[in-house]
C-alpha positions in Angstrom: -11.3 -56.0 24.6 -12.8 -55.7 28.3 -15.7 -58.1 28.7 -19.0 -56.7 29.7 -22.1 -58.9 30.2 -24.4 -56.3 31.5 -26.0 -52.7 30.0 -28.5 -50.7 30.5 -29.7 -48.9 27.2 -33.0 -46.5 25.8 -34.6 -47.4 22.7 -36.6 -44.9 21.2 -38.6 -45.8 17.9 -39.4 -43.3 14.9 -43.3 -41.7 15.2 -45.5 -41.3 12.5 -45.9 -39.0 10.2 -48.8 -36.5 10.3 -51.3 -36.7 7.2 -51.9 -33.9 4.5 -55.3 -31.9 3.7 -55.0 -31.2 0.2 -56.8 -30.8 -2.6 -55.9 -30.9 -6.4 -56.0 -27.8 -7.8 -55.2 -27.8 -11.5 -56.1 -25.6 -14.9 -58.5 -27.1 -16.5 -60.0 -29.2 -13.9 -62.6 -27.7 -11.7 -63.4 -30.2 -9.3 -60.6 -31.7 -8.6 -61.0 -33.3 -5.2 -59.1 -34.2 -1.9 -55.1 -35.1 -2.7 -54.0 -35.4 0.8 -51.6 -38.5 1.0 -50.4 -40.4 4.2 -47.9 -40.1 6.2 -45.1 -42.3 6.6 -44.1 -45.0 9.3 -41.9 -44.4 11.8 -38.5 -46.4 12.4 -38.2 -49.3 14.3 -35.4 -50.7 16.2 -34.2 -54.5 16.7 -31.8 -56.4 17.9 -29.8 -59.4 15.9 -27.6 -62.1 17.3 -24.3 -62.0 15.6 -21.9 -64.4 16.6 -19.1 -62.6 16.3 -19.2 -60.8 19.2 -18.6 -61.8 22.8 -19.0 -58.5 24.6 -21.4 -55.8 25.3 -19.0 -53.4 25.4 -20.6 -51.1 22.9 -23.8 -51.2 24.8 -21.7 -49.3 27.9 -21.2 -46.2 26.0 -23.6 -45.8 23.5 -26.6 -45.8 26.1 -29.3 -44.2 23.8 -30.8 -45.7 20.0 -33.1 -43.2 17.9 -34.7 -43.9 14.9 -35.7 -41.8 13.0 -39.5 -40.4 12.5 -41.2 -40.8 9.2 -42.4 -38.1 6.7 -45.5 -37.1 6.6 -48.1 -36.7 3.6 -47.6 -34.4 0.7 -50.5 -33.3 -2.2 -50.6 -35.2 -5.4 -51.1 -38.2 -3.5 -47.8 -38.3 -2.3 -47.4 -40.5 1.0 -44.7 -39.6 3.4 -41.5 -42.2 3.4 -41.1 -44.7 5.9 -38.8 -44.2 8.1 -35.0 -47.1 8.1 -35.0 -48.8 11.0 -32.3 -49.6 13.3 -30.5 -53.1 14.0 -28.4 -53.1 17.2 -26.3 -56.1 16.6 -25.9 -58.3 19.9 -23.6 -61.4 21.2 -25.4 -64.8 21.1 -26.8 -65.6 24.6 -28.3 -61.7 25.0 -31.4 -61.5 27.4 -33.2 -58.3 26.7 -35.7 -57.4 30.0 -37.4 -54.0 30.2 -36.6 -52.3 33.1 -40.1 -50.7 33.7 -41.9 -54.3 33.9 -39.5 -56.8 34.2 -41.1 -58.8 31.3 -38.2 -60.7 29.2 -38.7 -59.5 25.6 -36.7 -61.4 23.6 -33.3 -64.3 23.7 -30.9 -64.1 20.9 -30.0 -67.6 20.9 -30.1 -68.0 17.1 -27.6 -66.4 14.9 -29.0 -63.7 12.7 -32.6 -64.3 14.8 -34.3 -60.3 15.2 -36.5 -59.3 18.1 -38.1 -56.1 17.9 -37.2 -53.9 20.9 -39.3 -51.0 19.7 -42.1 -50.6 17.7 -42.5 -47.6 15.3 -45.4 -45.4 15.4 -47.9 -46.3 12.1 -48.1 -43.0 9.5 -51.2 -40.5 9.8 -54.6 -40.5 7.7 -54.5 -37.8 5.0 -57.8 -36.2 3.5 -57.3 -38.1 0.3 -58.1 -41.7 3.0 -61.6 -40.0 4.3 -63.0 -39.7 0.6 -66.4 -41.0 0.0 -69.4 -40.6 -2.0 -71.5 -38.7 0.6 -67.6 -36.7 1.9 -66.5 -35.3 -1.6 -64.4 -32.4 0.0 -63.2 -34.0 3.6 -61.0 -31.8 5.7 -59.5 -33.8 8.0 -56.5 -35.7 8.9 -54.9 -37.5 12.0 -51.2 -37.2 12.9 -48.9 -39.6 13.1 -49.1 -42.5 16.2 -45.8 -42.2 18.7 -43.4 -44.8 18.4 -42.6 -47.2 21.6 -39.6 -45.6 24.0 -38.4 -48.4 26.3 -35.4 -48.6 28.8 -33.5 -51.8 28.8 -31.9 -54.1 30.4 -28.9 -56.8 28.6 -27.8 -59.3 29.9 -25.2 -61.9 28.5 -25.3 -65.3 29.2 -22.9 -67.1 27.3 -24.1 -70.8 25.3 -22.0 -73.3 26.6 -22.1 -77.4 26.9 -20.0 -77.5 30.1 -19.1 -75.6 33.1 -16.0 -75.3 35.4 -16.7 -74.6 38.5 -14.1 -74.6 41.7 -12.2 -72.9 43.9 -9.7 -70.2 42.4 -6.4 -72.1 41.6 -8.4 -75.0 41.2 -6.7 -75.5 37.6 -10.0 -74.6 35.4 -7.9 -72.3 33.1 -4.9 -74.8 32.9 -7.7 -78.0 32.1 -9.6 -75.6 29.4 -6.1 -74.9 27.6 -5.3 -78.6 27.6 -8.5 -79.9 26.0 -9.2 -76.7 23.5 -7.7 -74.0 21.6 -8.2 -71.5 24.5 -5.6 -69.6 25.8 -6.4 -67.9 29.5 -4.2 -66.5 31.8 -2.6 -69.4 33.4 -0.8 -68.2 36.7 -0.4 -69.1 40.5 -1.9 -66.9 42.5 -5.8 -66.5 43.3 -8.4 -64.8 41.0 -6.0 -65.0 37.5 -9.5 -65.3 35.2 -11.1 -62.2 35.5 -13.9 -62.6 33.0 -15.1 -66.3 31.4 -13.5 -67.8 28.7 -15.2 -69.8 25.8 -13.5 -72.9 24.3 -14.4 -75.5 21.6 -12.9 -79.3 22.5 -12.9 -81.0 19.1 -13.2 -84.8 20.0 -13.6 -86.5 16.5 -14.8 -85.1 13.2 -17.6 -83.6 13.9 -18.1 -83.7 17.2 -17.6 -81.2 19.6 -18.7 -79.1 22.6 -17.8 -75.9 24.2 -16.4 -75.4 27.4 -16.9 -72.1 29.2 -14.3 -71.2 32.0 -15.6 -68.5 34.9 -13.5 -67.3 37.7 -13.4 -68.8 41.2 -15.4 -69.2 43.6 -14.6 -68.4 47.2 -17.0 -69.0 50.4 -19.7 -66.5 50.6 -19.6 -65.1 46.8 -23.6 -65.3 46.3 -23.4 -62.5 49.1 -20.8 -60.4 46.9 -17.7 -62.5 48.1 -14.9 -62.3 44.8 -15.4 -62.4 42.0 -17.3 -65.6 40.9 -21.0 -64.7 41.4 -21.0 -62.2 39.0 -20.4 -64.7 36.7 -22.4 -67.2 37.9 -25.2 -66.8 35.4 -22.9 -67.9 32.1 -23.6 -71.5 33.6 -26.7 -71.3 33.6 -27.1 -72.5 30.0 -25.1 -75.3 30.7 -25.8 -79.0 30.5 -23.4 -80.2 33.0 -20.9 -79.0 35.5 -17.4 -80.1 36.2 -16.1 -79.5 39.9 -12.4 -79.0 39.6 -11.0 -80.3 43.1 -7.3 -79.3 44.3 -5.9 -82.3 45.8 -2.4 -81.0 46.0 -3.2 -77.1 48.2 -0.3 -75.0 48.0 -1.8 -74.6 52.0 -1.5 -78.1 53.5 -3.7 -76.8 56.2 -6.0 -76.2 53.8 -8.7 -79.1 53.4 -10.2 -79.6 49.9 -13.6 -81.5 51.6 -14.2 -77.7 53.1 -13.7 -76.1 50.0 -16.0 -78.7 47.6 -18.7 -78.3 50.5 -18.4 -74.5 50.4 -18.7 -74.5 46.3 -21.5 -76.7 46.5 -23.6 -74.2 49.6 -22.6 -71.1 47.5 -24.3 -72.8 44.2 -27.6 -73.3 46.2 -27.8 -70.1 47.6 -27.1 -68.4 44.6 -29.7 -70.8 42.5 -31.4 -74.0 43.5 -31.5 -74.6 39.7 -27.7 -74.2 38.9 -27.3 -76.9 42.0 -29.9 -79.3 40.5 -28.1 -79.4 37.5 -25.9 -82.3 36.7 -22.6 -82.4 38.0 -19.4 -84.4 38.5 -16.0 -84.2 40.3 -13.0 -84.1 38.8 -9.9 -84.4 41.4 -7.1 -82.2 39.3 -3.2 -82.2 39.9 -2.7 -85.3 40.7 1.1 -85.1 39.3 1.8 -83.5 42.4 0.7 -86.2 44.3 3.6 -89.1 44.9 2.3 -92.8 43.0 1.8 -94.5 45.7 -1.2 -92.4 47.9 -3.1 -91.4 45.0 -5.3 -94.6 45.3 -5.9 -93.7 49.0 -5.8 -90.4 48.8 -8.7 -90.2 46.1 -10.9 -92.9 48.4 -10.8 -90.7 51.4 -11.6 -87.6 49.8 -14.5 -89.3 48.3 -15.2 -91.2 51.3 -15.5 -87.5 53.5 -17.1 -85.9 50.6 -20.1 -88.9 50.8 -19.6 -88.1 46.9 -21.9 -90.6 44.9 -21.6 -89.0 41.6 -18.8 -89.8 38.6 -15.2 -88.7 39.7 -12.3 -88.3 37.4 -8.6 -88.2 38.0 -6.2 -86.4 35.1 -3.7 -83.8 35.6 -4.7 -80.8 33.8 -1.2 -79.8 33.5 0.4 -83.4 31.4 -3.0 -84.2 30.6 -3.3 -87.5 32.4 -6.4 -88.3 32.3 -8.0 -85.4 30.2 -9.1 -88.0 27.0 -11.0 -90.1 29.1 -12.8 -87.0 30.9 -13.3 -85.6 27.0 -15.3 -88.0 26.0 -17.0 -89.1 28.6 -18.3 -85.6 28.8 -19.5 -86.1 24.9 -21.3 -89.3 25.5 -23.0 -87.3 28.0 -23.5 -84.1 26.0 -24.8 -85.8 23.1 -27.6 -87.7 24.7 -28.7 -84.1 25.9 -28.8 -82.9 22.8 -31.9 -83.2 20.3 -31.3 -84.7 17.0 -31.7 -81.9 14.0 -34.3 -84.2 11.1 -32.8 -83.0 7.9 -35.8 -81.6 5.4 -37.3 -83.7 3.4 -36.2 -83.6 -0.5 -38.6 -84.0 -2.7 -36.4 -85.2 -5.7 -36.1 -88.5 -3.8 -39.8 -89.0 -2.9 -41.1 -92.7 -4.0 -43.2 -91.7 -6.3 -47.1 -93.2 -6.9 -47.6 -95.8 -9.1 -49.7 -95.5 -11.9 -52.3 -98.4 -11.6 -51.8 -98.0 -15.5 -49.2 -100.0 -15.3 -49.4 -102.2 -12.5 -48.1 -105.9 -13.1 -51.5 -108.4 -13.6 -52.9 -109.7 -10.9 -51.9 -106.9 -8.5 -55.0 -104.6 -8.5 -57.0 -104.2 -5.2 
């Protein structure tokens, strides 16, 4: 299925329906009076985080949501039916923005969580609502109110713990396939993830975090440069970033300071709060490196770099190295996180006691 983090859609909710003047009109009963019921509500439309889906790919075509307007107001004190209202089922990690205004309307960061996207229109007043003792025969009604029409704007950002970030060829997909259950295109040549890739690392029973994998960045992508800044924004929920080095370039004119320096600009241009986020190096492929210069090899990068941050060392490929970078990234995730507080049961409450009963000598 083609990943698609971005749609624009219209939203129209249901209007009102009109009141009725009526009056009831039956053998037998002279003075009957008004009858005129209400008329209905119009439909409304939401929006519901479902975690099953990853994509807004049914957002691309299907551009334009209707509900439906309610009925209005019949005699015999009938009201008009309200009108069903739409759900428009969403990934987790959906920003809804109206286009008009720009104001954020809802996040769907909660699975099964609804935000209204469109309000529908309340039902008209029939005669039968204007009755009074001074108005026995009233003759008027009001029609139903419009619903809300809105033109929106989605945007996915997907929930992840931790973010890859490098240089394409870098290794990202190969470390994400090593630690989790993923399975991205692994290949050797430039740009081989072409949309991000999600994946749970399962460090003990019960305890986990999620990884998300987002192509490479090259010089100059937060000025439309590749294909990395268009993904940018998935790690943006994220608690901390892992900059995948390549110590072993296919290029050995290629130097690996220039391209960690070059990552690290393009992140502050892009957003000064994605670079203020915490981050640490990890030096990849280091199978390719012979025994004996890894030591000095790591120290001069890190010496050029004027790195003062954590640095790991693994192979992404034999997984040297990944168990210690796995849960050193836990210990750090689950300080970030905040502890749930179970709800209180009632059935194991202390319960009062009785000064009934109370042992001699123990009464205040």
């Amino acid at each position: 299925m083609k990943f698609v983090d971005e749609a624009s859609i219209d939203v129209v909710a249901g209007n009102g329906g009109s009141g009725c003047v009526s009056f009831r009109r039956e053998k037998f009963i002279p003075f009957g009076g008004p009858d005129g019921g209400d008329g209905g509500r119009g439909g409304s439309v939401y929006a519901v985080g479902d975690r099953n889906l990853n994509t807004l790919i049914d957002f691309r075509y299907a551009r334009r949501h209707e509900a439906r307007n309610g009925e209005p107001g019949r005699g015999s004190d009938q009201f008009g039916a309200a009108a069903d209202d739409i759900v428009l089922r969403m990934p987790i990690g959906t920003i809804v923005t109206d286009l008009d205004s720009g104001q954020v309307i809802g996040e769907l960061l909660v699975p099964g969580e609804r935000v209204m996207l469109a309000k529908g229109g309340d039902g008209g007043f029939g005669n039968l609502h204007f009755k009074s003792s001074t108005n026995r025969a009233p003759r008027q009604k009001t029609p139903g109110w419009p619903g809300e029409q809105r033109k929106l704007k989605l945007e996915l950002r997907v929930l992840a713990d931790v973010g890859l970030l490098g240089m394409p060829n870098a290794g990202k997909s190969t470390l994400i396939s090593s630690i989790s259950n993923a399975r991205p295109k692994v290949a050797d040549y430039p740009f081989t993830t072409l949309h991000p890739h999600l994946g749970v690392v399962r460090v003990a029973p019960e305890k986990s975090f999620v990884v998300a994998d987002v192509p490479g960045l090259i010089e100059g992508a937060a000025d439309g440069a590749g294909l990395g800044h268009l993904f940018l924004r998935h790690l943006q929920r994220t608690h901390l970033l892992l900059h995948l080095v390549d110590l072993a370039p296919f290029d050995p004119e290629v130097d690996p300071v220039a391209q960690a320096r070059a990552i690290v600009a393009e992140l502050k241009k892009y957003d000064p709060g994605l670079h203020a986020k915490p981050r640490w190096l990890v030096l990849n492929k280091l199978d390719m490196v012979p025994v004996e210069e890894r030591e000095a090899r790591v120290k001069d990068f890190v010496r050029r770099l004027r790195w003062k941050g954590p640095v790991f060392q693994l192979s992404a490929l034999t997984r040297e190295g990944c168990d210690t970078l796995v849960r050193a990234v836990y210990t750090h995730i689950a300080a970030q996180r905040q502890p749930v507080e179970p709800d209180p049961d009632p059935r194991f409450d202390a319960p009062e006691a009785d000064p009934r009963f109370a042992p001699p000598g123990d009464s205040a």
